[in-house]
C-alpha positions as a Markdown table, in Angstrom:
| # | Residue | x | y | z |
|---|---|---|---|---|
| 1 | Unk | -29.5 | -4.9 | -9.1 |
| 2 | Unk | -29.4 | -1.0 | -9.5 |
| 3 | Unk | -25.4 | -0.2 | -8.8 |
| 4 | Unk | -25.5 | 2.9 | -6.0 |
| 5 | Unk | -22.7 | 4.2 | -7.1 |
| 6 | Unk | -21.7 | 5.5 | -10.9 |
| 7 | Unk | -17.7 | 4.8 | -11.5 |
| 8 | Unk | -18.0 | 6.7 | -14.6 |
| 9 | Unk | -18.5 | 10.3 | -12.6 |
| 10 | Unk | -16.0 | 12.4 | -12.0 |
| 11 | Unk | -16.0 | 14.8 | -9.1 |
| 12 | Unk | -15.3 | 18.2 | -11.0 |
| 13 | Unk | -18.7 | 18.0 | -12.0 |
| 14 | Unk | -20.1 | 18.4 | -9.0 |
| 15 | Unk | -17.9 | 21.3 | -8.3 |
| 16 | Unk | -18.6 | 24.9 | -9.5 |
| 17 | Unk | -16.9 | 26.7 | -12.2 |
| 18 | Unk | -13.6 | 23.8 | -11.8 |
| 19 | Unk | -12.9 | 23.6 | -15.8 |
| 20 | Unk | -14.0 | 27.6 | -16.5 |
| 21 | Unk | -10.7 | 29.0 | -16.0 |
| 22 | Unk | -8.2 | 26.2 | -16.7 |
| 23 | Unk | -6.5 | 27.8 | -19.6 |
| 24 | Unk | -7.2 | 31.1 | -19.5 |
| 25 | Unk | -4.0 | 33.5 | -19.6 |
| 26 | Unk | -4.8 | 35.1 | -15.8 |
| 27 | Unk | -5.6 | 31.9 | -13.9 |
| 28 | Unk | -4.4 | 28.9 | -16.1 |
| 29 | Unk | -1.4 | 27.5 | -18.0 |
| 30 | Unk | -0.5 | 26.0 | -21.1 |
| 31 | Unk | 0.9 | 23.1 | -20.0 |
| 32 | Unk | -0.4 | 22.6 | -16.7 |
| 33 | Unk | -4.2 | 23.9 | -16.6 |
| 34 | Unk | -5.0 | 25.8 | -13.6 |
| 35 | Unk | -4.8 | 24.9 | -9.8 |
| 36 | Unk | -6.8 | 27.8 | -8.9 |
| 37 | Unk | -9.7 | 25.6 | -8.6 |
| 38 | Unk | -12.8 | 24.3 | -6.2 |
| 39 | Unk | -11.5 | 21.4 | -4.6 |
| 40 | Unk | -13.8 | 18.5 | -5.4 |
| 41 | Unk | -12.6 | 16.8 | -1.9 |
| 42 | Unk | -14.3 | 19.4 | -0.2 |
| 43 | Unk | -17.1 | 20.2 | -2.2 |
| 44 | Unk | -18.6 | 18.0 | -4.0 |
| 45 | Unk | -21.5 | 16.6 | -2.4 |
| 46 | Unk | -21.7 | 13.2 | -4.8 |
| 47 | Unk | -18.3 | 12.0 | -3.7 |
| 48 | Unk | -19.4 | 12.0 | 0.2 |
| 49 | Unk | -22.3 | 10.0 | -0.1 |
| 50 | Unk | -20.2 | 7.5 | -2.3 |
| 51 | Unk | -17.7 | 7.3 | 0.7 |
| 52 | Unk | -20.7 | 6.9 | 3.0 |
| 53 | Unk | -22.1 | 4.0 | 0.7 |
| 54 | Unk | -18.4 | 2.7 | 0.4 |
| 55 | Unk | -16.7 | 2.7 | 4.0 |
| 56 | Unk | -20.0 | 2.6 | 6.3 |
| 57 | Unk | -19.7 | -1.0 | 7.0 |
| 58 | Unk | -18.3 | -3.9 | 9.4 |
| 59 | Unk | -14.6 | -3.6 | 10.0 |
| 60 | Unk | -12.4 | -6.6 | 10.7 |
| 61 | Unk | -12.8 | -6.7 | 14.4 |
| 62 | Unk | -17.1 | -6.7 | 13.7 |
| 63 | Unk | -18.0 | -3.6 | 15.2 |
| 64 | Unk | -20.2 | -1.1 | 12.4 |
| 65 | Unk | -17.7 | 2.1 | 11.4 |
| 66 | Unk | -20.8 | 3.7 | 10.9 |
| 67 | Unk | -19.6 | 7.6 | 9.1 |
| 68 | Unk | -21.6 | 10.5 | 10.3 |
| 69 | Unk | -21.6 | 12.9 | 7.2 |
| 70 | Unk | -20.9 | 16.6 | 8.6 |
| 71 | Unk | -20.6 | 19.7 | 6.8 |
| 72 | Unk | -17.9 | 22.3 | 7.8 |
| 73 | Unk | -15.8 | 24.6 | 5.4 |
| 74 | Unk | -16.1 | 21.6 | 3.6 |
| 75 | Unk | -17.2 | 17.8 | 3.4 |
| 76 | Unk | -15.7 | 15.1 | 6.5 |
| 77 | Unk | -17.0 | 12.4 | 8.1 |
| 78 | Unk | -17.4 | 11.7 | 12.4 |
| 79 | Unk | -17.4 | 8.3 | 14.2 |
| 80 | Unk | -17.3 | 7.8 | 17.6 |
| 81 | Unk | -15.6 | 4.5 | 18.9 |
| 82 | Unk | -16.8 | 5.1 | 22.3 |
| 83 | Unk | -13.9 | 6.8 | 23.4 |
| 84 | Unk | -14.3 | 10.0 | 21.6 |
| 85 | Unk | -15.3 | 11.1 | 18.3 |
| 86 | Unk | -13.0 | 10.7 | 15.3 |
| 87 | Unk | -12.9 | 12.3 | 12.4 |
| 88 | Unk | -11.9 | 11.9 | 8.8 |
| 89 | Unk | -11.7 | 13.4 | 5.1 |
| 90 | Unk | -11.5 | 12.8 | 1.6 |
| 91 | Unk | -8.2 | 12.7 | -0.1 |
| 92 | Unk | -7.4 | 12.8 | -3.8 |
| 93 | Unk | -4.7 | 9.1 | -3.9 |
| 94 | Unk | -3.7 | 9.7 | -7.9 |
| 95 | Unk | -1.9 | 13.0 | -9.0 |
| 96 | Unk | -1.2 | 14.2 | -12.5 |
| 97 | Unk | 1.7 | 16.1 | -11.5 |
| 98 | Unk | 0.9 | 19.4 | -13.0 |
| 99 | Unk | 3.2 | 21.4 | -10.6 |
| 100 | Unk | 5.4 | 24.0 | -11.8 |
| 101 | Unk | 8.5 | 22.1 | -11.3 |
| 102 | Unk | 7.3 | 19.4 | -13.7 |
| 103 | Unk | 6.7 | 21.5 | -16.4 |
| 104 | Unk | 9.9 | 20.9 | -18.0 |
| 105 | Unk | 8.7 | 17.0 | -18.5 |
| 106 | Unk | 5.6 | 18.1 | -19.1 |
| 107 | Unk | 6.5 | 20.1 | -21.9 |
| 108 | Unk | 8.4 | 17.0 | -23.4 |
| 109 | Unk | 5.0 | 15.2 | -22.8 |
| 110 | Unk | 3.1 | 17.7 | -24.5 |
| 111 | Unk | 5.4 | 17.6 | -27.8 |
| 112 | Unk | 4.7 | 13.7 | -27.8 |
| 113 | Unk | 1.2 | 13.7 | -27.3 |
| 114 | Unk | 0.4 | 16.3 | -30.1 |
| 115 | Unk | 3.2 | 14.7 | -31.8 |
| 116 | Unk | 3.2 | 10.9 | -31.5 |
| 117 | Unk | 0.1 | 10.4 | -30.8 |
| 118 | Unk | -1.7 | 13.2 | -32.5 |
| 119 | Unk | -3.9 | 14.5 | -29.5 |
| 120 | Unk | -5.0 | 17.4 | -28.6 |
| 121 | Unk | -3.4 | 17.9 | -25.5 |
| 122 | Unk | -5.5 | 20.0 | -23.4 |
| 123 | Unk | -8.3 | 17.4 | -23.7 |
| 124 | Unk | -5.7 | 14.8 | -22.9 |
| 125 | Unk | -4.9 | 16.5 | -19.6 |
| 126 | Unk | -8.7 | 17.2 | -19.0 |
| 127 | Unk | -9.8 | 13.4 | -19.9 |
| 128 | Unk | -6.5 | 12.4 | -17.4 |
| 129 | Unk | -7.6 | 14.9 | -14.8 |
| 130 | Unk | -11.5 | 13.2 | -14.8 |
| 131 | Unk | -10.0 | 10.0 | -14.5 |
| 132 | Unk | -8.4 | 10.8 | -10.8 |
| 133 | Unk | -11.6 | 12.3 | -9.8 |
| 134 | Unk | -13.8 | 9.4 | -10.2 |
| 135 | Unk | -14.4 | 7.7 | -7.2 |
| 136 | Unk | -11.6 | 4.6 | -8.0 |
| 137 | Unk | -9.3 | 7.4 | -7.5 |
| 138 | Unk | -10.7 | 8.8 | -4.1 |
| 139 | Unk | -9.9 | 7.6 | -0.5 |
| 140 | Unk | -10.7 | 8.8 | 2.8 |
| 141 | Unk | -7.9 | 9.3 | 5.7 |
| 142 | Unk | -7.9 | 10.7 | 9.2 |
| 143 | Unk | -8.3 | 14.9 | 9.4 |
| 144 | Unk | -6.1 | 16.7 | 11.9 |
| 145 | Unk | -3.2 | 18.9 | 11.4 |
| 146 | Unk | -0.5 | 17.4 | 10.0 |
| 147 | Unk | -2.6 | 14.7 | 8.2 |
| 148 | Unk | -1.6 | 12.6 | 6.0 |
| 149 | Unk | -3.2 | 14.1 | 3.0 |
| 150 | Unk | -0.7 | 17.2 | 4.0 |
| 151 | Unk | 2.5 | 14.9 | 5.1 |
| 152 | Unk | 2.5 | 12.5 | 2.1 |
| 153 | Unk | 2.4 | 15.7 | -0.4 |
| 154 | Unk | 5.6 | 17.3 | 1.4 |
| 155 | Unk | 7.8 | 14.5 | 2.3 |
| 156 | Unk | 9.5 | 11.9 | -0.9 |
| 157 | Unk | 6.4 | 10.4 | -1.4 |
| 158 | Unk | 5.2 | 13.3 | -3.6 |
| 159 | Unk | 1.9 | 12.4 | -3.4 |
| 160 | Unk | 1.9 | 9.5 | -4.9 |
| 161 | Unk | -0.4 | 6.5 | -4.1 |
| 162 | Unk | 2.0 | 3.8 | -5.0 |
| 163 | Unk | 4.4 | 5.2 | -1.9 |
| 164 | Unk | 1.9 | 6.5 | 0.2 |
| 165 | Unk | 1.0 | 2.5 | 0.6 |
| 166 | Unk | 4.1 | 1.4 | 1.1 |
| 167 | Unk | 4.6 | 3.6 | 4.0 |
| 168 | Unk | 1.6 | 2.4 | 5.3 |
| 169 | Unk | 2.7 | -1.4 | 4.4 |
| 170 | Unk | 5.5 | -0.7 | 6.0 |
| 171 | Unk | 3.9 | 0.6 | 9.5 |
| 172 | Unk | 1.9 | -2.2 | 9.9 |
| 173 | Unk | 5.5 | -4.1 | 10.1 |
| 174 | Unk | 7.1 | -2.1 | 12.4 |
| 175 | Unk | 9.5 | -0.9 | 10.0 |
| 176 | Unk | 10.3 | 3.4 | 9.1 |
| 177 | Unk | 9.5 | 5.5 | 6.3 |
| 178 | Unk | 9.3 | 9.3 | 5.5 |
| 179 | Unk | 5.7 | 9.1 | 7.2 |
| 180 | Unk | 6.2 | 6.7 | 9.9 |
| 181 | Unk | 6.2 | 9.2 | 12.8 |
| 182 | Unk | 2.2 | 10.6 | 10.8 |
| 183 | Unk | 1.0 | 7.0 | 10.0 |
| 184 | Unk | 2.0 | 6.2 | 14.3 |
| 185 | Unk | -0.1 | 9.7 | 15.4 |
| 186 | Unk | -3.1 | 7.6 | 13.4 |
| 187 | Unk | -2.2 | 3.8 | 14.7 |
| 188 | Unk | -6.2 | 4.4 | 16.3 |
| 189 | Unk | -7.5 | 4.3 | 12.8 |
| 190 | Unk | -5.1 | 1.7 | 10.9 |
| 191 | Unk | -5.5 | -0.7 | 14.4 |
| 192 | Unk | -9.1 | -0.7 | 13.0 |
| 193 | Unk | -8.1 | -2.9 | 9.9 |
| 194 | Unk | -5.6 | -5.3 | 12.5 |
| 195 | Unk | -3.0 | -5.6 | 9.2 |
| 196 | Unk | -2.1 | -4.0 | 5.9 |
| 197 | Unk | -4.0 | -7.0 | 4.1 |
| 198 | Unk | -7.5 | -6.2 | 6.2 |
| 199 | Unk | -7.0 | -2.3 | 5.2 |
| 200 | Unk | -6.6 | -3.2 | 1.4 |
| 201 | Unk | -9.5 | -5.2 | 1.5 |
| 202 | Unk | -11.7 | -2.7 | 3.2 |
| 203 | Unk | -11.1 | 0.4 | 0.5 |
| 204 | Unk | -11.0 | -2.4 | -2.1 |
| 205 | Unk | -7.1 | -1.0 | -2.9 |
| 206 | Unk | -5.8 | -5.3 | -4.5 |
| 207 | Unk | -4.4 | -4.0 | -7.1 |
| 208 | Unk | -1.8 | -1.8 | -6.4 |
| 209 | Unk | -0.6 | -4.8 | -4.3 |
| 210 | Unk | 1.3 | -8.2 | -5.1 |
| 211 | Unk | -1.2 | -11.1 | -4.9 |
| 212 | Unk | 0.2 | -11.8 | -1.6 |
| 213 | Unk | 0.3 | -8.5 | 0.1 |
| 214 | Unk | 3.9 | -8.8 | 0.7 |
| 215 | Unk | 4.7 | -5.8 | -1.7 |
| 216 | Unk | 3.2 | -2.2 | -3.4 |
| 217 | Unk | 3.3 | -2.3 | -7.0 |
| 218 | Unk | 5.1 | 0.6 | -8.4 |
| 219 | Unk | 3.4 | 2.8 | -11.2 |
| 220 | Unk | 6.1 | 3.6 | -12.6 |
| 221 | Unk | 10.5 | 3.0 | -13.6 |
| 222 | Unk | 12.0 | 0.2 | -13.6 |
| 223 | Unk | 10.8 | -1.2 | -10.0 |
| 224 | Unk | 8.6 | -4.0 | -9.7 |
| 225 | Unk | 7.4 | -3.0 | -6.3 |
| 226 | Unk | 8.5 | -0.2 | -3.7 |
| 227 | Unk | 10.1 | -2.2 | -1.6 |
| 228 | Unk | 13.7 | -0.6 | -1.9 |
| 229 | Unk | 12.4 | 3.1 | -2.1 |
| 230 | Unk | 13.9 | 6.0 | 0.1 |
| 231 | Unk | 17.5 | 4.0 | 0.8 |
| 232 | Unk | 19.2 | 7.2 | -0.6 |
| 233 | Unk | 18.4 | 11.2 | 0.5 |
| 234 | Unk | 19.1 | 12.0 | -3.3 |
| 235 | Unk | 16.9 | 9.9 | -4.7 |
| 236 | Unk | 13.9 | 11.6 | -7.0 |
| 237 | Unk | 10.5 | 10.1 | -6.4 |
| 238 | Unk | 8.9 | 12.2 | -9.5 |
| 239 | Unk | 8.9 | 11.1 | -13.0 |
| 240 | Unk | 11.7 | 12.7 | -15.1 |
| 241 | Unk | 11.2 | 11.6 | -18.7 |
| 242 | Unk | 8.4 | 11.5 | -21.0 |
| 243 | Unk | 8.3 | 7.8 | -20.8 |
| 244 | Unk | 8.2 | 7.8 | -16.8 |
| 245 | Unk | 5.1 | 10.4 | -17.2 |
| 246 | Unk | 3.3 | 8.4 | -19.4 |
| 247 | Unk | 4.2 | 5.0 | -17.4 |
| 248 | Unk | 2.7 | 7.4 | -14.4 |
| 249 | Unk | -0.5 | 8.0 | -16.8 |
| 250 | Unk | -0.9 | 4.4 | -18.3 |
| 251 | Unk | -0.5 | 3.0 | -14.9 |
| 252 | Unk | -2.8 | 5.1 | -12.7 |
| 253 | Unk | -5.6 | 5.0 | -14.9 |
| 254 | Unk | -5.5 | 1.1 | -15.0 |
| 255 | Unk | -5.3 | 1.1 | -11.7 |
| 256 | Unk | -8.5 | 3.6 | -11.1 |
| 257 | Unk | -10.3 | 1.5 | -13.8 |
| 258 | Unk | -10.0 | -1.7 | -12.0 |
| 259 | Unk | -10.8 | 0.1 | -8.6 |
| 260 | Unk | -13.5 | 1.2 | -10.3 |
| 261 | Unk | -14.7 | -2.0 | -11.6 |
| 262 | Unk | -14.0 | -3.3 | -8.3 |
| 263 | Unk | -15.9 | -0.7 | -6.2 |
| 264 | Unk | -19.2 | -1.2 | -9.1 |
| 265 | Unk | -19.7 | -5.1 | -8.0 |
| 266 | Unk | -19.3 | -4.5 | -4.4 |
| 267 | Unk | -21.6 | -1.7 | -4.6 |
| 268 | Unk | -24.4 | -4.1 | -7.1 |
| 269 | Unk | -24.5 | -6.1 | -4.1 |
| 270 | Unk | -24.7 | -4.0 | -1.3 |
């Protein structure tokens, strides 16, 4: 059977002009690309029909979350559960941490991957950058203000998608993190999947969890899982050394891959 959805495409393609000034002197950077870019979230038409392929389907409870595409300032999705209609977006979960803060580490990476590993590292950043935007990298989330696409990027989860579900593991508990107080404004949409195992299942996120879904595997340090994340206010949640960023790398593109792999068979027998 035909798969409806191809893995292997990335989202800047479907958005105009995203590459065409990444390192150019006025827009982009040497190290970091440019950020003054199309946001494939928004605009790419390909990635919201494969989240309408994707997440239009029985939830746990048996009733049809059945995704009304809509078109605004950009791409989101409606549903009404009867009460009133509800309303969600696309949201990138992996991030290549090409912020200005970074770019001390990122310089250090960008010695070792023209050095060590004899790359040229603009294309590594690009190839790294198309693996985020295929669709194993891609997740939808509730839209309002003060989402969660906006909380988890300015609170110590920093983005990333390894503590962004271990806040959300931990909600389902009962038990506080940096986005407790956003994930409980939403409780509407994660009642939908009754636990934190039935929401894994339904965006097909089992590997980035243990095999029991007790625990969030962490992408990268020293930490198995996330379990013992934000004890301390100091505590950096970014990678600091080349070998963190490149754990970071390694790790999220595995993940994407088998996400990937994972969203192709369900999709072959759809």
């Amino acid at each position: 059977m035909t798969a409806l959805i191809d893995t292997d495409f990335d989202f800047t393609q479907d958005t105009e002009s995203y590459w065409k000034y990444w390192w150019t002197a006025e827009k982009g950077d040497e190290l970091t690309g440019s950020r003054c870019v199309s946001d494939p979230d928004s605009q790419s038409k390909t990635l919201n029909e494969y989240h309408k392929i994707l997440w239009s389907k029985q939830l746990p409870e048996g009733r049809l979350w059945d995704l009304k595409p809509k078109k605004g300032r950009g791409y989101y999705f409606e549903w009404n559960d009867g009460i009133k209609p509800r309303y969600y977006s696309s949201d990138s979960l992996l991030n290549s941490f090409r912020w200005t803060d970074m770019k001390p580490v990122l310089k250090q990476v960008k010695n070792h991957v023209e050095g060590e590993l004899k790359l040229d590292y603009q294309k590594w950043l690009e190839n790294y950058v198309r693996k985020l935007y295929t669709i194993g990298g891609m997740i939808i989330f509730p839209t309002r203000q003060g989402s969660i696409n906006v909380t988890r990027a300015f609170t110590k989860v920093k983005d990333r998608a390894d503590l962004t579900f271990e806040c959300i593991r931990r909600w389902y508990i009962g038990e506080k993190s940096p986005m407790y107080n956003c994930l409980e404004k939403d409780k509407d949409f994660f009642s939908l999947f009754e636990n934190f195992k039935g929401y894994v299942d339904f965006f097909l996120l089992q590997d980035i969890v243990s095999d029991d879904y007790m625990h969030v595997n962490c992408l990268f340090g020293n930490r198995e899982y996330c379990d013992d994340f934000f004890k301390t206010p100091q505590e950096c949640t970014l990678p600091q050394t080349v070998e963190e960023y490149m754990q970071w790398h390694d790790k999220t593109i595995d993940f994407a891959d088998k996400r990937n792999k994972r969203i192709k068979e369900w999709s072959e027998k759809k």
